[in-house]
N, C-alpha and C positions, 0 to 999 in steps of 0.2 A: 593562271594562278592556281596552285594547288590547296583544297580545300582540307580543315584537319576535323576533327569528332566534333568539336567545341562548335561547329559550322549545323552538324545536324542531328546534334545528340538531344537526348529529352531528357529531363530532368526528373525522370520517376524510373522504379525499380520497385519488384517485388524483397521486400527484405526479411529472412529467414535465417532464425537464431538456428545454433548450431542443435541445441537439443530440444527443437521441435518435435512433435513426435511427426511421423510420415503425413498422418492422415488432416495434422494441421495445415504442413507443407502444403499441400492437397489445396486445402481448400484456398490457402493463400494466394496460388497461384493460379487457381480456377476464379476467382472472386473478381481477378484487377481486369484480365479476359482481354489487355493490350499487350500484355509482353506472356512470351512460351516461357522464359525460365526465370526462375527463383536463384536469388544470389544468397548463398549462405554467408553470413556474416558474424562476424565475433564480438564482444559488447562494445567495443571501440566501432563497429559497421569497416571493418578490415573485412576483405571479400577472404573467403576459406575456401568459396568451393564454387560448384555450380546444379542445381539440380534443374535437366531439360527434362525433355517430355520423352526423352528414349529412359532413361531412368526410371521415370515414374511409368514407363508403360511397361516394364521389364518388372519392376515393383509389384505394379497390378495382377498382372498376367501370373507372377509365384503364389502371390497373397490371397488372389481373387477366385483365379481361375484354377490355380495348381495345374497349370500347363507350363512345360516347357519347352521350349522347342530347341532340337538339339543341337540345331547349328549356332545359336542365337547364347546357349549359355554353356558352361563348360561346369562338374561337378563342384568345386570350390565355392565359384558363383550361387550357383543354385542355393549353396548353403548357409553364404551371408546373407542373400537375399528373404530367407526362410528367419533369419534370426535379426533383421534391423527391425529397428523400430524408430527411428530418429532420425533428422535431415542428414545429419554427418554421417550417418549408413550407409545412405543410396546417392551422396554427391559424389560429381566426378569432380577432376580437379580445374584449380579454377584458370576462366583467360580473363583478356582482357585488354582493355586500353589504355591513355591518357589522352584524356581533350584533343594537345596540343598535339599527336600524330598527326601523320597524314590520315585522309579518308582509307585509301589504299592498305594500310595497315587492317584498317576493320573487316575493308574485303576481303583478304586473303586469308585471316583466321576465320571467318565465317565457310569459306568454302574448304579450307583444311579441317574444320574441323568440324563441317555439317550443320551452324548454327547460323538462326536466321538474323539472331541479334546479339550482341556482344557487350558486355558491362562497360563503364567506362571508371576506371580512378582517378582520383589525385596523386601527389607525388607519394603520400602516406601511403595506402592504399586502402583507401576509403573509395568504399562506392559513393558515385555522384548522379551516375546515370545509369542509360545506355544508349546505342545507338541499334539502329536495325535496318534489315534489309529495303525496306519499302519507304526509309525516307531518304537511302542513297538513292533506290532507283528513281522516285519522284523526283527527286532534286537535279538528278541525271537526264530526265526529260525535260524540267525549265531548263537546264543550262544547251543542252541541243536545242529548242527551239530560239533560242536565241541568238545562235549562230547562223 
């Protein structure tokens, strides 16, 4: 039997208005310290975006450090990142699920796209959750030992 999100999804999300400024973003998603990325959201909580921790370290690194490294960003970049100030800055665009997918669906956006965990919507799309990598693989070791 194939399992879908709704099987190991959790019920919590960090939730981040569009014009937050960065450094509130920051701490929001420092603060919850169970999920790496922040779901930007629009006053209905329609997901807009996603800010992970390569964002916010690409963020830090312009803002903080005034280092750039130059494989890492290309002149353009360098110069939005020099002039955000707001979550809708530094998101990239958003992924995502629905409950009822399969698990398989969350897998393979996480590995295409380098994320450990994945939001999950409604048919709206409203954030509801997410799901993450460490309670497939948990759940991926009761189901083996079972066998």
């Amino acid at each position: 039997m194939k399992r879908t999100v709704k099987d190991l999804m959790i019920n919590r999300f960090v939730s981040i208005s569009e014009n937050d400024l960065i450094h509130e973003a920051v701490k929001k998603i420092a603060k919850d310290r169970a999920t790496m990325i922040g779901c930007v959201v629009d006053e209905e909580n329609r997901l807009k975006g996603l800010i992970t921790p390569k964002e916010l370290l690409k963020a830090v690194e312009v803002h903080e450090y005034g280092t750039i490294k130059p494989t890492f960003f290309e002149g353009p970049e360098v110069l939005h990142l020099l002039s955000s100030r707001y979550a809708k800055d530094i998101m990239c665009a958003p992924i995502s699920v629905r409950e009822n997918d399969e698990v398989q669906k969350a897998i393979t956006l996480m590995i295409d796209e380098g994320f450990y965990e994945v939001p999950v919507v409604n048919a709206e799309g409203r954030v509801i959750g997410e799901i993450n990598y460490f309670d497939i693989i948990a759940s991926s070791i009761e189901h083996l030992k079972r066998e």
